[in-house]
N, CA, C and O atoms as a Tinker XYZ file with bonds, in Angstrom:
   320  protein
     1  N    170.798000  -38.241000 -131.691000    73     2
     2  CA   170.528000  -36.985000 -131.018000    64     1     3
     3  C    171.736000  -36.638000 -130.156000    63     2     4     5
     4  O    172.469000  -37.536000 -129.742000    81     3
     5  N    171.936000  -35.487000 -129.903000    73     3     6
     6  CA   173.078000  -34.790000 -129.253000    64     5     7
     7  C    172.793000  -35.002000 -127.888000    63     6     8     9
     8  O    171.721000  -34.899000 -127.292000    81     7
     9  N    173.520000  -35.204000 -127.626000    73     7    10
    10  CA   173.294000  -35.933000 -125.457000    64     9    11
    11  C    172.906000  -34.311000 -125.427000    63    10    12    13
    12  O    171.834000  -34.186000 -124.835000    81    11
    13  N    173.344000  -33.249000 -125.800000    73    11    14
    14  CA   173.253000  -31.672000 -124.886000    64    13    15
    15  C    171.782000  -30.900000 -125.062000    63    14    16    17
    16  O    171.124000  -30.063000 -124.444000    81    15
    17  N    171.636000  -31.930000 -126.646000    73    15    18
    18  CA   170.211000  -31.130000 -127.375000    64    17    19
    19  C    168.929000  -31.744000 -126.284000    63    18    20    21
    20  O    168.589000  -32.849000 -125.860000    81    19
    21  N    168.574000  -30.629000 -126.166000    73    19    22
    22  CA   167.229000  -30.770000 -125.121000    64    21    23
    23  C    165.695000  -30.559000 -126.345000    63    22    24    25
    24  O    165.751000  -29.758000 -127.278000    81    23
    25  N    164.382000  -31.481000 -126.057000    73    23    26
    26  CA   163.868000  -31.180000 -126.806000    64    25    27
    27  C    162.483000  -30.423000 -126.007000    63    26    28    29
    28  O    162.136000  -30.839000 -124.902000    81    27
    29  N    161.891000  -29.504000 -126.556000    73    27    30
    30  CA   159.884000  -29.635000 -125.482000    64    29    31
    31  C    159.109000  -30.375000 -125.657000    63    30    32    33
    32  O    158.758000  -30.869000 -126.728000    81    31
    33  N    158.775000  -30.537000 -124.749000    73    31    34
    34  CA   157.475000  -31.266000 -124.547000    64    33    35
    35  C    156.220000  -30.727000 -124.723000    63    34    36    37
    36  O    155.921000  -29.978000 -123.793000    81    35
    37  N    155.385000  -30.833000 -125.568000    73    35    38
    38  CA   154.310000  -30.259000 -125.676000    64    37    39
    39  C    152.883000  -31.023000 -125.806000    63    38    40    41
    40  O    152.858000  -32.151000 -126.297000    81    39
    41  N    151.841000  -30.467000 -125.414000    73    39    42
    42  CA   150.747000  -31.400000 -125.425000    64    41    43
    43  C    149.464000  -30.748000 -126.243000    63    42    44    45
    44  O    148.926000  -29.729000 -125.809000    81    43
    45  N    149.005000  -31.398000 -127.455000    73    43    46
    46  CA   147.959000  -30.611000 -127.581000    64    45    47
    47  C    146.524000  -30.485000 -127.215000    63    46    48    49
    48  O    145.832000  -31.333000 -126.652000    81    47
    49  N    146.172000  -29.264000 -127.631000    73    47    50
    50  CA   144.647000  -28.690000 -127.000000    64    49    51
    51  C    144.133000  -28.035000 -128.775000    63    50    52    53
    52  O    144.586000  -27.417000 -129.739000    81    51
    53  N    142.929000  -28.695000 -128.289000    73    51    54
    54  CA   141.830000  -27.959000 -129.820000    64    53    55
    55  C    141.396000  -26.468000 -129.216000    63    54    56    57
    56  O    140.979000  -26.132000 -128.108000    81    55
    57  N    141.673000  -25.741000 -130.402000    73    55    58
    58  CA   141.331000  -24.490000 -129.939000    64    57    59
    59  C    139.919000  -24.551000 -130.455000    63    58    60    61
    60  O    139.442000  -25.610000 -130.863000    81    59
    61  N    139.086000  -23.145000 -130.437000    73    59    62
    62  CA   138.172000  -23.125000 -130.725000    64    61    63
    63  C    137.716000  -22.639000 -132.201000    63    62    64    65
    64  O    136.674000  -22.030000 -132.442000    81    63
    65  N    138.799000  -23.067000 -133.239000    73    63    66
    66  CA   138.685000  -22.107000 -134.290000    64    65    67
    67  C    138.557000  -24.039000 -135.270000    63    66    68    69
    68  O    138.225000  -24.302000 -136.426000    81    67
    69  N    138.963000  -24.895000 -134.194000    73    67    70
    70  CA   139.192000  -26.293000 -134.608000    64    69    71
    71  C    140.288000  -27.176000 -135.378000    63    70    72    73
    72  O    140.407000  -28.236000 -135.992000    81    71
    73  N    141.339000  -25.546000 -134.753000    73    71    74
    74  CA   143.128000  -26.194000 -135.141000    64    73    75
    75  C    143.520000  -26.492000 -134.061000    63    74    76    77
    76  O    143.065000  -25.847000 -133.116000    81    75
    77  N    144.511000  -27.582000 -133.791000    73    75    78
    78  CA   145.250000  -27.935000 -132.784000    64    77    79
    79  C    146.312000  -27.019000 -132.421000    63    78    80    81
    80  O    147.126000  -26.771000 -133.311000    81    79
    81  N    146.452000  -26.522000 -131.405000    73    79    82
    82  CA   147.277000  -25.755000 -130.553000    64    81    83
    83  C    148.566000  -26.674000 -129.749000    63    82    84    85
    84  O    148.257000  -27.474000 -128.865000    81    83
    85  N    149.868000  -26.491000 -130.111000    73    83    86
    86  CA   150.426000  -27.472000 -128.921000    64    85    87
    87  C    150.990000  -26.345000 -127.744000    63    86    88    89
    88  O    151.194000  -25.161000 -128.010000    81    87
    89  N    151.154000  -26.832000 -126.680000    73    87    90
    90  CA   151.290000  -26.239000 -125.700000    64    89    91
    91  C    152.205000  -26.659000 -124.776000    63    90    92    93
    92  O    151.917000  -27.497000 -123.921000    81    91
    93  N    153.531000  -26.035000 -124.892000    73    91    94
    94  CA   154.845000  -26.482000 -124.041000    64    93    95
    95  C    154.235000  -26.770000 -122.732000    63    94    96    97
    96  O    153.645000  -25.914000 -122.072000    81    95
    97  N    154.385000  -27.950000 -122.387000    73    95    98
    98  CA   154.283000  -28.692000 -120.512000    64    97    99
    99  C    156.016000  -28.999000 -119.857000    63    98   100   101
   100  O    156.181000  -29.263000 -118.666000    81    99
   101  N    156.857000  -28.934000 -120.565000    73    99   102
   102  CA   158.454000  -29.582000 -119.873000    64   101   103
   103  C    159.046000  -29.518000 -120.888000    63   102   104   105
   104  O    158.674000  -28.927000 -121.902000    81   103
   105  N    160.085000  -30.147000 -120.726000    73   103   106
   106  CA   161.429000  -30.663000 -121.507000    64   105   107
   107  C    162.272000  -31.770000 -121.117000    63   106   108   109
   108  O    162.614000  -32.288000 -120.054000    81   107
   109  N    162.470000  -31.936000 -122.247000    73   107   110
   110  CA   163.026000  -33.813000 -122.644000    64   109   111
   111  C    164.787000  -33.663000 -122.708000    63   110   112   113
   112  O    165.376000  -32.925000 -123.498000    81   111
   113  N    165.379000  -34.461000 -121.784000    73   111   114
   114  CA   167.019000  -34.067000 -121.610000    64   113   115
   115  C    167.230000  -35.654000 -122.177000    63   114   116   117
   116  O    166.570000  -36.491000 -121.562000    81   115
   117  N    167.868000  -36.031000 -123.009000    73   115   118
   118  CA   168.322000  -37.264000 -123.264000    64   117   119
   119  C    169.072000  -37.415000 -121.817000    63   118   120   121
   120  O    169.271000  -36.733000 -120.812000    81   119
   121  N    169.381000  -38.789000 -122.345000    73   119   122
   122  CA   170.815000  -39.842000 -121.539000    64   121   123
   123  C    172.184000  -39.438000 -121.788000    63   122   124   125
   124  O    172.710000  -39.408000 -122.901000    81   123
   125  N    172.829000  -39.074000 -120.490000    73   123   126
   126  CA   174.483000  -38.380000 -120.693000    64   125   127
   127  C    175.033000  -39.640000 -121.243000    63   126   128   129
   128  O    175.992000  -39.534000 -122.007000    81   127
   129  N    174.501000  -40.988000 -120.930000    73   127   130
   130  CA   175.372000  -42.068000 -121.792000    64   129   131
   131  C    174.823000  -42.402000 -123.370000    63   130   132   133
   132  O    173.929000  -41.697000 -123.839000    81   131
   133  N    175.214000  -43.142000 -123.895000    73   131   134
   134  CA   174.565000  -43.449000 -125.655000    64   133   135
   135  C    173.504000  -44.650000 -125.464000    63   134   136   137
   136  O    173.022000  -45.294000 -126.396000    81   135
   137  N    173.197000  -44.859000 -123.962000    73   135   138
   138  CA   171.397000  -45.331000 -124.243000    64   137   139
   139  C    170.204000  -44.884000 -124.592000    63   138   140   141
   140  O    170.101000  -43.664000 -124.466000    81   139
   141  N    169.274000  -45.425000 -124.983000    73   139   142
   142  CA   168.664000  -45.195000 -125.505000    64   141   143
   143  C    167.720000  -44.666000 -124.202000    63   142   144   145
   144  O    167.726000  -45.306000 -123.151000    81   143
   145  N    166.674000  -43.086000 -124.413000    73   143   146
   146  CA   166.205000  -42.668000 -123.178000    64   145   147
   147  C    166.513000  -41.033000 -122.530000    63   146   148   149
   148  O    167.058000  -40.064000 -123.058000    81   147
   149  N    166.097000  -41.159000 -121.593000    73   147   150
   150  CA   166.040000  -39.589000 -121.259000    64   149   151
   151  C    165.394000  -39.518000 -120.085000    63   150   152   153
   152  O    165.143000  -40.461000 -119.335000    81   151
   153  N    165.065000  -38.110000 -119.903000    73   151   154
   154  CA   164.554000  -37.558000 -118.975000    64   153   155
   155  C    163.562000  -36.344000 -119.242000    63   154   156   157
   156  O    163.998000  -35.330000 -119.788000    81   155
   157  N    162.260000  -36.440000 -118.869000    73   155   158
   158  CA   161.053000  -35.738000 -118.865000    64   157   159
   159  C    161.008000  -34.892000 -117.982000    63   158   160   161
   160  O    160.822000  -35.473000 -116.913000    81   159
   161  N    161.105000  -33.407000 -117.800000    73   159   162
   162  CA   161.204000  -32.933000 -116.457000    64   161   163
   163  C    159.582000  -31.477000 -117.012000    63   162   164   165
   164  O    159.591000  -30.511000 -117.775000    81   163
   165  N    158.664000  -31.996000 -116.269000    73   163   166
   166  CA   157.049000  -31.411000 -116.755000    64   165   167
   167  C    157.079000  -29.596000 -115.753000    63   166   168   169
   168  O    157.318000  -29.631000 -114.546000    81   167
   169  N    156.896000  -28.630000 -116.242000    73   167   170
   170  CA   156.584000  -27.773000 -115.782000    64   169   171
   171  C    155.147000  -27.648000 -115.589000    63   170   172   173
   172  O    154.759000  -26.598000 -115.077000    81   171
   173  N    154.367000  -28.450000 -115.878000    73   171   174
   174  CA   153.011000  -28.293000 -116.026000    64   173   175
   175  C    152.302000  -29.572000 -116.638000    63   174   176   177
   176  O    152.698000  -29.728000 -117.793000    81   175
   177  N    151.731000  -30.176000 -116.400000    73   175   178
   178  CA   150.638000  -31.705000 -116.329000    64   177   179
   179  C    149.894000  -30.905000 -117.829000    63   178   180   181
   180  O    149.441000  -29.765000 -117.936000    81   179
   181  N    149.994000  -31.994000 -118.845000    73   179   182
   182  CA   149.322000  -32.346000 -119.635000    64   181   183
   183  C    147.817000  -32.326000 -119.250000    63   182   184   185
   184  O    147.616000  -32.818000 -118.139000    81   183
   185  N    147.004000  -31.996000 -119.727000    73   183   186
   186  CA   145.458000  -32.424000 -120.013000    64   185   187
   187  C    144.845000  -33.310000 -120.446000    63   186   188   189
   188  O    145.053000  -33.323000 -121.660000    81   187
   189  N    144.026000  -34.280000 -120.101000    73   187   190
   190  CA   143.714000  -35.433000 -121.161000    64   189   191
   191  C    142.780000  -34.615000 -122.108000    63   190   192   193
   192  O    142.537000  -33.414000 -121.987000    81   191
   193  N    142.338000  -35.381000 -122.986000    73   191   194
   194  CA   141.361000  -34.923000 -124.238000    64   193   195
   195  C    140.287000  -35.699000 -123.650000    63   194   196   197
   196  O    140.176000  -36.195000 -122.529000    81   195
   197  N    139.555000  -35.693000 -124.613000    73   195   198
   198  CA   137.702000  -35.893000 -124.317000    64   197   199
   199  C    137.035000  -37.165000 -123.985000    63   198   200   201
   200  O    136.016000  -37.618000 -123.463000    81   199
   201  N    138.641000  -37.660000 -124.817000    73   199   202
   202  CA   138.363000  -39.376000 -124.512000    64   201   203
   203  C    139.342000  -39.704000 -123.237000    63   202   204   205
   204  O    139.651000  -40.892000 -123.150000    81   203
   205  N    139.774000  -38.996000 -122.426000    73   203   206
   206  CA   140.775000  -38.957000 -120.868000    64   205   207
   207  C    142.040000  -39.426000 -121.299000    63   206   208   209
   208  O    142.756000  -39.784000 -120.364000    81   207
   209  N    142.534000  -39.534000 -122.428000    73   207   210
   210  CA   143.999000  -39.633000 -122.916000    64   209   211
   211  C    145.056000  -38.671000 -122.443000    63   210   212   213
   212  O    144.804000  -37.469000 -122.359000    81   211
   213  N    145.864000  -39.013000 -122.229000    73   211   214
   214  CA   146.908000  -37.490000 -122.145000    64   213   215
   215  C    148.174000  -38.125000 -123.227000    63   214   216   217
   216  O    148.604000  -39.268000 -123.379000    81   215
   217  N    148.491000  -36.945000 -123.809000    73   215   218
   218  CA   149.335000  -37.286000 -125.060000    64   217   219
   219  C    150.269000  -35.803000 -125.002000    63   218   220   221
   220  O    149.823000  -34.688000 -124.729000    81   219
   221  N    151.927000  -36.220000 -125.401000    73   219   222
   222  CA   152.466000  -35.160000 -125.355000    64   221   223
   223  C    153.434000  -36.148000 -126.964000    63   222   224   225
   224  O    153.491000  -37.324000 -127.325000    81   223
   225  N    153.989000  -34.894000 -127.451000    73   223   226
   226  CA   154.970000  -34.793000 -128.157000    64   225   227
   227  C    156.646000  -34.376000 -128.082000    63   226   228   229
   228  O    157.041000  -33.594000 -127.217000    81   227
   229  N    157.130000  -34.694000 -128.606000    73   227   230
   230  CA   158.763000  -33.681000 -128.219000    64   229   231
   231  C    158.621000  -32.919000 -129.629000    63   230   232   233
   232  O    157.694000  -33.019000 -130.433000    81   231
   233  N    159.643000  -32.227000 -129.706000    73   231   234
   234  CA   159.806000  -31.015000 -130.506000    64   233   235
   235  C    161.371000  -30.109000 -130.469000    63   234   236   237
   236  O    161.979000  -29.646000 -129.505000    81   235
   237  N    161.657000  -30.095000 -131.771000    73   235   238
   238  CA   163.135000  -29.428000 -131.544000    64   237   239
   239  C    162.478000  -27.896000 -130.883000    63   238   240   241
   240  O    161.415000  -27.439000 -131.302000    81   239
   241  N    163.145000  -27.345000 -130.003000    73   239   242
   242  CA   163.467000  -26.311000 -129.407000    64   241   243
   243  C    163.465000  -24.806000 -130.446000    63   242   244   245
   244  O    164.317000  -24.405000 -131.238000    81   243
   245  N    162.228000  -24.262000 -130.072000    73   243   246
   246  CA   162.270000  -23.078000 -130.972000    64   245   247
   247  C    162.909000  -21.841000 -130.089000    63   246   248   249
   248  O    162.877000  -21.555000 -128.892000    81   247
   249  N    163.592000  -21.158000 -131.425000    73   247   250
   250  CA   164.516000  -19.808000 -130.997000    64   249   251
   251  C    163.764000  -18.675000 -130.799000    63   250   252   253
   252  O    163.073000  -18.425000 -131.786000    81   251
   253  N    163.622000  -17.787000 -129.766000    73   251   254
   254  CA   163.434000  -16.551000 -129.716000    64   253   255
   255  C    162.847000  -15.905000 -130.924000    63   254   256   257
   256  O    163.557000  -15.918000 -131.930000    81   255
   257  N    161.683000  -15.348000 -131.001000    73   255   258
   258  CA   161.505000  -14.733000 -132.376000    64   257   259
   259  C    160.893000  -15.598000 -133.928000    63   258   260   261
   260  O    160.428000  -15.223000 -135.004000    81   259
   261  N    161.226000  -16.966000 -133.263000    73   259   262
   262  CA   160.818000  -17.677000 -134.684000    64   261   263
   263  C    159.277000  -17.872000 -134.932000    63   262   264   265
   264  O    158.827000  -18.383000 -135.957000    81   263
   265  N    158.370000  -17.320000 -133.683000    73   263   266
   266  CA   157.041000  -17.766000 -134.110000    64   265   267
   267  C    156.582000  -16.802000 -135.149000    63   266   268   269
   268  O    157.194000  -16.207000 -136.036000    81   267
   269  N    155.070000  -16.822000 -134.716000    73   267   270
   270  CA   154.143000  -15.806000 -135.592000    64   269   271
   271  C    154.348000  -14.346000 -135.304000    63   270   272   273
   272  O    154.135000  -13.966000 -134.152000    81   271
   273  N    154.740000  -13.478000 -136.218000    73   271   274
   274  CA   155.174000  -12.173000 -135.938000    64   273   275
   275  C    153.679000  -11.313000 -135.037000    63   274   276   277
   276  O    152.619000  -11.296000 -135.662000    81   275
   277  N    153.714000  -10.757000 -133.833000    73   275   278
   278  CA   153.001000   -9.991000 -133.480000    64   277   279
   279  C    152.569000   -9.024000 -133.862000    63   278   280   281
   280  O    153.435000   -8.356000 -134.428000    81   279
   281  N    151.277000   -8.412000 -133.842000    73   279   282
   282  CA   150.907000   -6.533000 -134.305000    64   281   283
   283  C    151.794000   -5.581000 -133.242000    63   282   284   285
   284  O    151.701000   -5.832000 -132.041000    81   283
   285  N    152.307000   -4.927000 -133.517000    73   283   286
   286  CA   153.592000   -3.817000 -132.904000    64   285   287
   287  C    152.344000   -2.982000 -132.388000    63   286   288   289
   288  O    151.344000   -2.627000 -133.010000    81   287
   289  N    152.630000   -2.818000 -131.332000    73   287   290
   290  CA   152.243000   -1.925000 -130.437000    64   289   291
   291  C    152.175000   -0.113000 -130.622000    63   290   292   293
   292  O    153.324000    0.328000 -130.668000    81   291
   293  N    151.543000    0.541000 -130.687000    73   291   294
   294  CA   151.302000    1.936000 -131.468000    64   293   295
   295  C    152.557000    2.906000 -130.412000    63   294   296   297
   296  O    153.073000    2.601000 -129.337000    81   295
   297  N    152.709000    4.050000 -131.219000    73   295   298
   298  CA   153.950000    4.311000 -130.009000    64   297   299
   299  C    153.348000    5.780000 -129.527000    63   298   300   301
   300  O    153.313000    6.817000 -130.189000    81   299
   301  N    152.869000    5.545000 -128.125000    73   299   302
   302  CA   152.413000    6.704000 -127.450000    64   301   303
   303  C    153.436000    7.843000 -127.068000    63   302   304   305
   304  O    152.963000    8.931000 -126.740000    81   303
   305  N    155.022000    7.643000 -127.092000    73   303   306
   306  CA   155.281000    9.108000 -127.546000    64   305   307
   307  C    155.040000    9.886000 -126.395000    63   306   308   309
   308  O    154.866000   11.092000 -126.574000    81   307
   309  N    154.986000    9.319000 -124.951000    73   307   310
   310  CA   154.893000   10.024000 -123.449000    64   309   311
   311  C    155.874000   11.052000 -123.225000    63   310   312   313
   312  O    157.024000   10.730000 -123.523000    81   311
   313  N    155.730000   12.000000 -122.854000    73   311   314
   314  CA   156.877000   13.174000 -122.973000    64   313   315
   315  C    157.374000   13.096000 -121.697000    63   314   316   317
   316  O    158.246000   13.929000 -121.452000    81   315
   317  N    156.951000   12.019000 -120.429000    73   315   318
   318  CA   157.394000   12.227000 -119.228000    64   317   319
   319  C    158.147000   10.897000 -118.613000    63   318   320
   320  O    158.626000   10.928000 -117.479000    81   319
């Protein structure tokens, strides 16, 4: 891994449709040296699940735009 590449941290939650949702909590900065390791820095505490676990994942870093395309917004066309 690239000492610069940062990865997220994400934790998942069951939605109610009964797909797993992950849900960015922080980000993972490796080691400026070539040990093995990093750094966790949490914007937000994980949840445990049902059984009081708390579980997170890393994840390469998604770009702007790469998720699920949204419904576009209708264009009201305000004259003022």
């Amino acid at each position: 891994m690239n000492m610069n590449q940062r990865l997220e941290v994400k934790s998942p939650r069951p939605g109610k449709d009964g797909k797993t949702y992950w849900i960015k909590v922080g980000t993972f900065w490796p080691s400026k040296n070539d040990s093995i390791g990093g750094q966790i820095v949490f914007d937000a505490m994980p949840l445990p699940d049902k059984e009081g676990r708390v579980a997170v994942s890393l994840f390469e870093p998604r770009e702007f735009g790469d998720g699920p395309k949204k419904p576009s917004m209708p264009n009201d066309d305000i004259p003022f």
